[in-house]
C-alpha positions as CSV (number, residue, x, y, z in Angstrom):
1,X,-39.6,4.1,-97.9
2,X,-39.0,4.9,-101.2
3,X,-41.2,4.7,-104.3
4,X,-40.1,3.1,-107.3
5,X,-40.2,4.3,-110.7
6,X,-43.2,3.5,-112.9
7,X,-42.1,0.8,-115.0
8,X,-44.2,2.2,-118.4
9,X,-41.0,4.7,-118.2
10,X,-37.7,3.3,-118.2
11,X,-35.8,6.2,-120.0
12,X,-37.5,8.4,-117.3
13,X,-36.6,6.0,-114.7
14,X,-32.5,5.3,-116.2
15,X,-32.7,10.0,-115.9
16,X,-33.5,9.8,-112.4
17,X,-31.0,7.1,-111.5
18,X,-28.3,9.1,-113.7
19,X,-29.6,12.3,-111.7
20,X,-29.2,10.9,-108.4
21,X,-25.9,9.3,-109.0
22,X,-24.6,12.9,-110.5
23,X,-25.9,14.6,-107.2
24,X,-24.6,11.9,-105.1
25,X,-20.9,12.6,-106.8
26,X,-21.4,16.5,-106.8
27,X,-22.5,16.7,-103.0
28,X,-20.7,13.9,-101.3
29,X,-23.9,12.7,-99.7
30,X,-24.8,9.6,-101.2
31,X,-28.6,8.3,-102.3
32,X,-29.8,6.3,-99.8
33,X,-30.7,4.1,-102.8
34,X,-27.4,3.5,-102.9
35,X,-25.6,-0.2,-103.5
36,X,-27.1,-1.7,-100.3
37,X,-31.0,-1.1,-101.5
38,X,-30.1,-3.0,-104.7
39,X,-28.6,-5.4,-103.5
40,X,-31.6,-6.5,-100.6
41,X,-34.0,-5.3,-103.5
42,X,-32.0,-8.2,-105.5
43,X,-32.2,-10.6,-102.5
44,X,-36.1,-10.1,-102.2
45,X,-37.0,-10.1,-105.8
46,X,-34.6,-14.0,-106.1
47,X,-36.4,-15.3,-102.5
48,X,-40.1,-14.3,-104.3
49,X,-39.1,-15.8,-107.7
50,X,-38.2,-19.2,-106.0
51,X,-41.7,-19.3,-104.3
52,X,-43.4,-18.7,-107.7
53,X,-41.4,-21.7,-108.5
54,X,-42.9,-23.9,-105.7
């Protein structure tokens, strides 16, 4: 589990991102945040939005 960024800081938020992308490149070990988490985040946030819509 991961917790998301508080959403009253989105400067904050865009650092982190830029931080763990940075390390990620530096280390070879990439976030497990990574393009697979956005993309189901994506998936769940599109399936929620269409029940709103019901």
């Amino acid at each position: 589990m991961h917790e998301l960024p508080g959403w009253s800081d989105v400067p904050g938020a865009y650092g982190r991102a830029l931080d763990a992308l940075l390390t990620a490149a530096r280390t070879g070990v990439p976030d497990p945040r990574g393009v697979e988490f956005g993309a189901r985040l994506t998936e769940i946030l599109a399936e929620a939005e269409a029940q709103l819509a019901t």
